[in-house]
C-alpha positions in Angstrom: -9.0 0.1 18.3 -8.5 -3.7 18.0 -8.9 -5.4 14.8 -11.0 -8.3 14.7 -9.8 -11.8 14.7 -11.8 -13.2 11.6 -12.4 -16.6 12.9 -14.1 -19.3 10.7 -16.6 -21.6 12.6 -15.7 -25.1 11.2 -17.0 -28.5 11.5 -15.5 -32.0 10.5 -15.4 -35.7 11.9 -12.2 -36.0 13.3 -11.4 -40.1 14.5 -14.8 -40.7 13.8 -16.6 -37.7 16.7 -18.0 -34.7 15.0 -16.0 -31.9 16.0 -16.6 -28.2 15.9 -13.7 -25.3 16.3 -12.8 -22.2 15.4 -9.9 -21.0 12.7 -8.3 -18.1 11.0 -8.5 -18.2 7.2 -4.8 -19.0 6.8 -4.5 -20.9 9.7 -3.1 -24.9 8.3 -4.6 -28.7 9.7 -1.7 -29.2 11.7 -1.7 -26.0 14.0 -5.5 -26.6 14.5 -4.7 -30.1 15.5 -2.2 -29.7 17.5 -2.5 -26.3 19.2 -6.9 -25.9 19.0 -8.1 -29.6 19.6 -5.0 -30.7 22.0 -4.3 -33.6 19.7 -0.1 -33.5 19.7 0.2 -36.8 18.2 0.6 -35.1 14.4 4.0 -33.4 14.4 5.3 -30.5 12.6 8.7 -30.9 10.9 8.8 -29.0 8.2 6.0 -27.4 7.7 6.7 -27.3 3.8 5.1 -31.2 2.8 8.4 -32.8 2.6 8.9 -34.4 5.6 5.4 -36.8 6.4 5.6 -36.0 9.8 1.9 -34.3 9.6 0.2 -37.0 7.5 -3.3 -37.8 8.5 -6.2 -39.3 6.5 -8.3 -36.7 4.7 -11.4 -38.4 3.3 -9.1 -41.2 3.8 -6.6 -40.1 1.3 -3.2 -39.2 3.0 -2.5 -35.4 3.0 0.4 -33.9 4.7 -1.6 -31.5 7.0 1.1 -28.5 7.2 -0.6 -28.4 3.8 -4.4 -28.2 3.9 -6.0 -24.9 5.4 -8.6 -26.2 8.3 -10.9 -24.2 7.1 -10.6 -26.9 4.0 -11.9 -29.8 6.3 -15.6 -27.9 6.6 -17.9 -31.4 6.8 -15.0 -33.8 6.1 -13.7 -36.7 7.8 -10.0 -36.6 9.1 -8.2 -39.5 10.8 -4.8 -38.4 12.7 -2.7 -41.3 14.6 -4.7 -40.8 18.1 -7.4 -42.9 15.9 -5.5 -45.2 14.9 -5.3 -47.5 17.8 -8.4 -49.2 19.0 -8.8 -48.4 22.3 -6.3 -49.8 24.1 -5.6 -52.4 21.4 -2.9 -51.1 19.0 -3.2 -51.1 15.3 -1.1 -54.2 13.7 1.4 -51.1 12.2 1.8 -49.8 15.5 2.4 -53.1 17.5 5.0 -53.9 14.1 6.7 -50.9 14.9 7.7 -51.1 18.4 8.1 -54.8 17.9 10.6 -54.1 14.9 12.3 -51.1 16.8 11.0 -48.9 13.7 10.9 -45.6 15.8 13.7 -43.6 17.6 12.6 -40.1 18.6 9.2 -40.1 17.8 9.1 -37.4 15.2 8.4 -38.9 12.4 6.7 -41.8 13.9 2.7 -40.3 13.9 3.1 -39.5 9.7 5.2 -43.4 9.5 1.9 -44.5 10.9 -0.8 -43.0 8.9 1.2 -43.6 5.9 1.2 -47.0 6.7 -1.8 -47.7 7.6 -2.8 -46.0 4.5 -0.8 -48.3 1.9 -2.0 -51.5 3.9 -5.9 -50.5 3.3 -4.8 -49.5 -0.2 -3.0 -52.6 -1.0 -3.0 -55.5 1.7 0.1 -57.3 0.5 2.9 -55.1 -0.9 6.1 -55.9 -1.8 8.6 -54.3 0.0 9.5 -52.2 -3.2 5.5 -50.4 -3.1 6.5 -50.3 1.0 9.4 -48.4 0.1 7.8 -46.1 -2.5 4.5 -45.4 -0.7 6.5 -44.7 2.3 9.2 -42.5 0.3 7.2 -39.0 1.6 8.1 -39.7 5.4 11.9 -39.1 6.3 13.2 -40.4 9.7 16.7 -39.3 10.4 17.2 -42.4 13.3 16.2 -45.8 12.3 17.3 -45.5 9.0 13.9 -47.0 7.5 14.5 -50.9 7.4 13.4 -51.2 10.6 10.3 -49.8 9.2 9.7 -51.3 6.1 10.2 -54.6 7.6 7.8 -53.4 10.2 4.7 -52.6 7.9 5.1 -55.9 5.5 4.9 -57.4 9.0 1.8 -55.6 9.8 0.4 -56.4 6.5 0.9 -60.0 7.1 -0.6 -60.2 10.1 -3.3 -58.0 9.0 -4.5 -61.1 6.1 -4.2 -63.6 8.5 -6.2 -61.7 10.8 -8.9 -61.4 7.9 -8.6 -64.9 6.5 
């Protein structure tokens, strides 16, 4: 006789469409994202919280998502890095990034992203020292992170230009 799968009907706003899909009780944001709703951009590295690869906006606070348990996103809004860019117009952090060479491999790239984009709405005009810190839960192992940091204060300053 075959056990029953125990799936949990869940419903959430994920980059802004209202999305419906189907979990297990255990099952984590991440795998649901990536391996239910097709949306590979959020990577699994460690699958522990240490690494920042995963991070997304929940309720737009940034959440590593190997973390939360999907079934934790029932009527909650969650933004991953394939919402990010507007249409085909990058987001200022992303443009920064490839402009600054701040990715290699790509791993950590997605979390570096959402991170970012997370201290700018937070705080417009950081110093590079809040850059560093905010940015201190996302390990790259290639670009060695000035590239980076240099990136997002760019992004940020073209951000309040773009405002003023």
């Amino acid at each position: 006789m075959n056990k029953p799968l125990n799936k949990m009907a869940v419903q959430a706003t994920i980059n802004g469409e209202s999305t419906a899909f189907l979990c297990s009780p255990g099952q984590v944001l991440a795998e649901v994202l990536r391996d239910e709703l097709d949306l590979i951009g959020t990577k699994i590295g460690c699958n522990t919280g240490d690494c920042g690869a995963c991070s997304v906006l929940l309720e737009g606070r940034l959440v590593c998502s190997c973390l939360v348990l999907a079934a934790e996103v029932e009527g909650k809004s969650v933004q991953t890095v394939e919402g990010v860019a507007d249409g085909g117009e990058l987001h200022p952090v992303q443009q920064k990034l490839l402009e600054h060479g701040g990715l290699q491999c790509g791993i950590c790239t997605p979390g570096v992203v959402i991170a970012a984009k997370a201290l700018l709405e937070h705080n417009p005009d950081p110093t590079e020292e809040q850059a560093r810190y905010w940015l201190a839960g996302n390990l790259c192992r290639c670009t060695g992170y000035d590239k980076i940091i240099r990136a997002v204060l760019d992004a940020a300053k073209t951000m309040r230009e773009e405002a003023a």
